[in-house]
Each structure stands twice: as C-alpha cells, then as structure tokens.
C-alpha positions, 0 to 999 in steps of 0.5 A: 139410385143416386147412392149406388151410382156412388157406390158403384164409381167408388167401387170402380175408382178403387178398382182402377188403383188396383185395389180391389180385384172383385165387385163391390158389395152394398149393403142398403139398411132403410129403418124408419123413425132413425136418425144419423145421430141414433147409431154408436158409430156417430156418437149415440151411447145410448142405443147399443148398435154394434153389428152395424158399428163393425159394418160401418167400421170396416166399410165405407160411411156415406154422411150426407145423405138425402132423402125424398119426402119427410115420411116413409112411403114416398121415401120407400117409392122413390129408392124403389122406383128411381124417381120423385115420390110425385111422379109415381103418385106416392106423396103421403104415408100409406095407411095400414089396416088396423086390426085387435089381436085380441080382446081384454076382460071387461072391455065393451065393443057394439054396447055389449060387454065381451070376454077373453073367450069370444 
C-alpha cells in the first residue's frame, strides 16, 4: 500500500514537470527467500538476473524498503490487505500440505515394503 502511494505521487510529481503524458506502470516482483543483495543490479555476480537488471535499469529502484513480518504469509497478507499481519489474523507462516510424488524402489511405508508400480 505504502509503495504504490509512492509510486503513484512519483508518477504525479513527474507528470506535473511535464514529463510524463500517461499513467505510470508498477510492476511489484514478491520472491520469497530474496534478499537485496541477491539481484545483479545491486552487486550480486554470482546469481545472473539480467531481465530484472534491464527493468531496473530503465525504471525507477526503491532501496529502502519495509517489510511486515519476518516470514512470507503475514508478508503476503499485509501487501494484499493494506494492513498489519495481526489485524487480519495472519501472524505466522501457513503450512502447505505435504504430499509423496512418488514412491522410490525398496522404500517401507505401514511395515511393508512398496514398489515403484504400487
């Protein structure tokens, strides 16, 4: 909420200098498990990101950022929501289901031992 806020007085400030003749575009990139430093824009030359290097460069970067718990799902909840991760109830991760693709030769499941074909 607060970053298209930003985004959109940016994009009015430009337009008021006669910059800009059409709406601004924002694009929100949410990657879980990323940090700053892991892009090639701001240093990384280890993980190669060039379509979001080229984006980056073209466009305008945010660098001070905030984000609302330390975790994805209360992350997730408060971009989607506008608010605090407690007010919508989501203060911890949400677990997923863990389900087996598939069942390897010689492996044991209930005391027996199961093929590839069951």
């Amino acid at each position: 909420m607060i970053f298209s806020a930003v985004a959109l007085q940016a994009a009015s400030a430009a337009s008021d200098t006669g910059l800009v003749d059409r709406p601004a575009n924002v694009i929100f990139i949410l990657v879980d498990d990323m940090g700053w430093s892991d892009l090639g824009i701001y240093g990384n030359q280890f993980h190669e990101t060039p379509n979001i290097d080229s984006l980056a460069m073209a466009g305008m970067r945010f660098t001070n950022a905030y984000a609302a718990a330390p975790v994805c799902s209360p992350s997730r909840a408060s971009i989607m929501t506008g608010q605090y991760p407690a007010r919508v109830g989501i203060t911890d991760f949400i677990p997923g289901t863990w389900r087996r693709t598939s069942v390897k030769a010689g492996t044991w499941r209930n005391g027996k031992r199961v093929n590839c074909a069951n």
